[in-house]
C-alpha positions in Angstrom: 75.4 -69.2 -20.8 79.0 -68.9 -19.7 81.5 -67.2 -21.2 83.0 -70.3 -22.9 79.7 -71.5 -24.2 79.4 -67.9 -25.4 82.7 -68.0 -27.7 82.2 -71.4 -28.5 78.4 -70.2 -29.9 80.5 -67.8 -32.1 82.7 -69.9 -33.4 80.3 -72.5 -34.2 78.5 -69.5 -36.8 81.8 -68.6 -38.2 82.5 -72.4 -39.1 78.8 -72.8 -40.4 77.8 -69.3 -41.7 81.2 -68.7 -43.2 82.9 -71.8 -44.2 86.1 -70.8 -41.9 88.1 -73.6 -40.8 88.2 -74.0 -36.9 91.8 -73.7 -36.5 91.6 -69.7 -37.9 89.3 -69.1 -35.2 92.2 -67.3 -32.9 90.8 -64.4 -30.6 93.8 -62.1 -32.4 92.7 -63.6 -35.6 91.4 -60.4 -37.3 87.8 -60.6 -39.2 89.0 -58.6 -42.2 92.3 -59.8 -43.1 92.6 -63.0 -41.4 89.0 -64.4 -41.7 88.2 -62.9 -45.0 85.0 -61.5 -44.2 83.7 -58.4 -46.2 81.3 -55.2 -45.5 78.2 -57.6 -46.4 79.5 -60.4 -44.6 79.3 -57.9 -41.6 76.0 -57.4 -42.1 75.1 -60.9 -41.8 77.0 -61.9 -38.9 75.0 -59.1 -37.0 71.7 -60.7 -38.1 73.1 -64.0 -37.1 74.5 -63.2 -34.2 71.0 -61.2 -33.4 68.9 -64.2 -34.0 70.9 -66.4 -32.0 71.1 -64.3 -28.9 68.0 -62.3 -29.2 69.1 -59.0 -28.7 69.5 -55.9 -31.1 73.2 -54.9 -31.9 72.5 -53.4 -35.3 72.2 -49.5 -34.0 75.2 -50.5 -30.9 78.0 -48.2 -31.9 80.3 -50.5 -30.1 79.8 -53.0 -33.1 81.3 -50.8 -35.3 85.0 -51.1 -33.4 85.2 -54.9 -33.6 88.0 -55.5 -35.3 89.1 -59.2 -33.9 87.8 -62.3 -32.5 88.4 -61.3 -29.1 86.5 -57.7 -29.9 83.5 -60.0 -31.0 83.9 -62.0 -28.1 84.5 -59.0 -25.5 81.7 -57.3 -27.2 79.2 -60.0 -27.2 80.3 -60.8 -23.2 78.9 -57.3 -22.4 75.8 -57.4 -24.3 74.7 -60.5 -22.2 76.1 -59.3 -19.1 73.7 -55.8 -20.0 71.0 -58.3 -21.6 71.2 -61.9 -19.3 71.3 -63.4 -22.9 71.4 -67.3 -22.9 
């Protein structure tokens, strides 16, 4: 999986999981403010993005910084660089 597949994975879960029109999806678009999301919401885009790439982020303390698109996207590019996720 490249890198663009990888953010175009992720966007494709914010559209479906969240309702969030594609045009907000900006990497500086911020998940709180921008995007709407909330604490729970959180918790369900780490069990959706865990399921869809297969690997545990729910104890990564890195998760706890992303703030943005691009910090999900960043993030996520180093878990399957670490991981070989596909």
């Amino acid at each position: 999986m490249t890198d663009a597949d990888l953010i175009q994975v992720v966007n494709q879960v914010f559209v479906e999981s969240f309702e969030i029109a594609p045009e907000k999806l900006t990497p500086a678009a911020h998940l709180f403010t921008d995007l709407g999301l909330d604490s729970l919401d959180m918790v369900d885009l780490v069990a959706v993005m865990q399921k869809r790439f297969g690997v545990k982020i729910r104890d990564d303390e890195r998760i706890r910084a992303v703030r943005t698109l691009q910090d999900l996207y960043n993030y996520l590019i180093a878990i399957k660089a670490e991981h070989q996720i596909a």
